[in-house]
C-alpha positions in Angstrom: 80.8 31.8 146.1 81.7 35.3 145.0 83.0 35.8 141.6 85.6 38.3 141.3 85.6 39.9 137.4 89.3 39.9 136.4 91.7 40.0 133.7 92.7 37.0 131.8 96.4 36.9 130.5 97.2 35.0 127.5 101.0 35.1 127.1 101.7 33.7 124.0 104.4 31.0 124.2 105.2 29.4 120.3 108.6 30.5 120.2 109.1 30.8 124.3 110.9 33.7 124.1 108.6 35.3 127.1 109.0 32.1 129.5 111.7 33.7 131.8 109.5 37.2 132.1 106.7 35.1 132.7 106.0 36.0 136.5 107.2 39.2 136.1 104.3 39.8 133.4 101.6 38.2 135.9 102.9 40.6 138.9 102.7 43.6 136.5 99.3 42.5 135.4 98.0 42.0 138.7 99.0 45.7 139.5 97.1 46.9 136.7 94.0 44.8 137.9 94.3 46.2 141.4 94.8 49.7 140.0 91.9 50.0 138.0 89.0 47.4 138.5 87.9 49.3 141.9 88.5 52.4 140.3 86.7 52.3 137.3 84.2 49.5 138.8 85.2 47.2 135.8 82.2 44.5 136.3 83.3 42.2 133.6 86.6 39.9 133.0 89.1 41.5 130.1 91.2 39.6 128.1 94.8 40.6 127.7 96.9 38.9 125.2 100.5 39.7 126.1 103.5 39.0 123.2 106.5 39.9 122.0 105.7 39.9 118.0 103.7 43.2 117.9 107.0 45.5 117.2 104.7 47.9 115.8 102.8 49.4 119.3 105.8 49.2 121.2 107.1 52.2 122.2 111.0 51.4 122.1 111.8 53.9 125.3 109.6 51.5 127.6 109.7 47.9 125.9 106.2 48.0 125.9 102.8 49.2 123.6 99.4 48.7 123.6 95.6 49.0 122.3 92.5 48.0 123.1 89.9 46.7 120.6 86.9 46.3 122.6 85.9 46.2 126.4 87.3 42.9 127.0 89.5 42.6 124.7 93.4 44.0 124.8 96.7 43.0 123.2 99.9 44.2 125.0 103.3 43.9 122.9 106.7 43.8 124.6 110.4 43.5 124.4 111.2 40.9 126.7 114.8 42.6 126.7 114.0 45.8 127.7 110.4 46.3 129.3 110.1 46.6 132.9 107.1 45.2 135.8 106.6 48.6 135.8 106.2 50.1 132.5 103.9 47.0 131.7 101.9 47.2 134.6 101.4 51.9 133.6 101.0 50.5 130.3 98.0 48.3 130.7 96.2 50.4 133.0 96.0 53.0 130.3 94.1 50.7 127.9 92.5 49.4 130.9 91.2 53.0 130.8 90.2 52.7 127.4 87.9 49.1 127.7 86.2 50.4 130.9 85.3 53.6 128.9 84.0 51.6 126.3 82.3 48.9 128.5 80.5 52.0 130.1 80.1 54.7 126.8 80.0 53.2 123.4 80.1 56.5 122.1 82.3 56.8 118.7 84.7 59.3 118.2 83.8 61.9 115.3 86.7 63.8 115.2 90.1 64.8 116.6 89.3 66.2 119.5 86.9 63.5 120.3 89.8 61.4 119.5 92.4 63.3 122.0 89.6 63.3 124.7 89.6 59.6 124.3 93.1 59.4 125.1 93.5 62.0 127.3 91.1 60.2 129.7 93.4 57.1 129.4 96.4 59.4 129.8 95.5 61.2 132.8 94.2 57.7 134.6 97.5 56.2 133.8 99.3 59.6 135.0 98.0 59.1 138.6 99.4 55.6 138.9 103.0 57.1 137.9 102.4 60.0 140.3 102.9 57.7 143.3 106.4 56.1 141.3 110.0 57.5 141.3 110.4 55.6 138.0 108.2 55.8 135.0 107.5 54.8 131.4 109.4 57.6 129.4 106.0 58.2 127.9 104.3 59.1 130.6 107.0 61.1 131.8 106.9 63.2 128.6 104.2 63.9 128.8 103.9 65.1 132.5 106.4 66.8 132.0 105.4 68.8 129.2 104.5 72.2 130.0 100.8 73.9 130.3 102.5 76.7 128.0 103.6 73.8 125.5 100.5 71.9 125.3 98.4 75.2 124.4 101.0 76.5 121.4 99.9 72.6 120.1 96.2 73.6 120.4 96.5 76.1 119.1 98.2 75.0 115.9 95.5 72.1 116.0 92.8 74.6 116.5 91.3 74.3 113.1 91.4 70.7 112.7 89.7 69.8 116.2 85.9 69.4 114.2 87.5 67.5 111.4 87.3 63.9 110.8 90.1 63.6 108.2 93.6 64.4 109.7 97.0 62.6 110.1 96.7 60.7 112.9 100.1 59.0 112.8 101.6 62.2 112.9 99.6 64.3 115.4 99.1 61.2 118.0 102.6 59.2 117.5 105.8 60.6 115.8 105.2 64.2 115.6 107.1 66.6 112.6 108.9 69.7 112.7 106.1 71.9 113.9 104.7 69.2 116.6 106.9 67.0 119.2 105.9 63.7 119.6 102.7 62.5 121.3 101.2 65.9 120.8 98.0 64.4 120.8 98.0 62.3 123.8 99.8 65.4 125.8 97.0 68.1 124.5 94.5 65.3 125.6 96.0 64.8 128.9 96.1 69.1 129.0 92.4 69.0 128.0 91.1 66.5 130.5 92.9 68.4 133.4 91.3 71.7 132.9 88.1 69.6 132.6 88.5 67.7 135.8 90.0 71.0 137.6 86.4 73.4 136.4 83.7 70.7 137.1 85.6 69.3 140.6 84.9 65.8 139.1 87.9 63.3 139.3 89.3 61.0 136.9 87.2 58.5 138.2 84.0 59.7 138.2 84.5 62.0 134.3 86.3 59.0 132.3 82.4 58.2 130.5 81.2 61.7 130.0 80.5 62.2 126.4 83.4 63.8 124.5 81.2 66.8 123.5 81.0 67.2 127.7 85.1 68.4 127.5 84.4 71.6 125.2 83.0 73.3 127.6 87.1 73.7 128.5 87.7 75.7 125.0 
């Protein structure tokens, strides 16, 4: 018999408000496994735990949020009233990204642009899924559709924090201020891992474990 690595859903069910999404969460789940086991040549079972309590990660534009703890290990928050089989399904192949990454490089980030490297690599991977889609998360969608000329007036006003390892993360990353927009740090990321994959001819696929310090050659 050949065993097949996989991921493992756990939907949580104590107050049942996910029952009726149920097979709608399996199908987007399955997507995500199809998209990026092969891919990313995932050779070990992930666990996903999939619920509608984690308000805080979800990104209210897509019904959905996630992060990823360890190689295996993934939580997935949703709003059973809003999320779609696709957003879930773009959403979990991003922190897919992530765990195979990790699984492969256990390399820990020093600093912010190791930090937008890191999900840069996840955004990009998650990108080429929605490439081949007429509808897509609003995240993802921002940021493709943010402009080359945008993402390098961000660097540069990042410029001199890229080295540090103290910096607002909340702010740069998620909800943006009056000088940044929002996800400035995931969208210079995604910039950043472009211009990497477009100099060294490598594809998503075969760059997503080089070592962050790899990427500067790109500055």
């Amino acid at each position: 018999m050949i065993y097949m690595n996989k991921i493992i859903p756990f939907i949580t069910t104590a107050n049942n408000n996910l029952q009726k999404q149920e097979e709608m969460i399996l199908r987007a789940v399955k997507t995500a496994e199809e998209y990026t086991f092969s891919r990313l040549n995932i050779d070990w079972d992930v666990n996903v735990v999939i619920t509608n309590r984690l308000y805080n990660i979800v990104i209210s534009e897509d019904g959905v949020g996630g992060r990823t703890y360890t190689g295996d290990f993934i939580t997935l928050g949703i709003d059973e009233k809003t999320t779609t089989e696709g957003n879930i399904s773009e959403m979990l192949s991003h922190e897919l990204c992530h765990a195979a990454r990790w699984g492969k490089n256990a390399e820990w980030i020093k600093c912010l642009f190791d930090g937008m490297i890191n999900e840069g690599i996840a955004t990009y991977f998650e990108a080429e899924l929605a490439k081949t889609r007429d509808e897509k998360q609003f995240f993802i969608k921002t940021i493709m559709n943010r402009s080359d000329r945008e993402n390098e007036k961000i660097l540069e006003f990042l410029k001199g924090q890229l080295d540090s390892r103290e910096y607002d993360y909340n702010m740069i990353f998620y909800t943006g201020n009056e000088k940044l927009p929002r996800w400035s740090g995931y969208s210079v990321g995604y910039y950043l891992v472009k211009k990497y994959l477009e100099k060294t001819g490598k594809k998503i696929e075969d760059a997503f474990t080089d070592n962050y310090d790899d990427f500067r050659v790109i500055l």
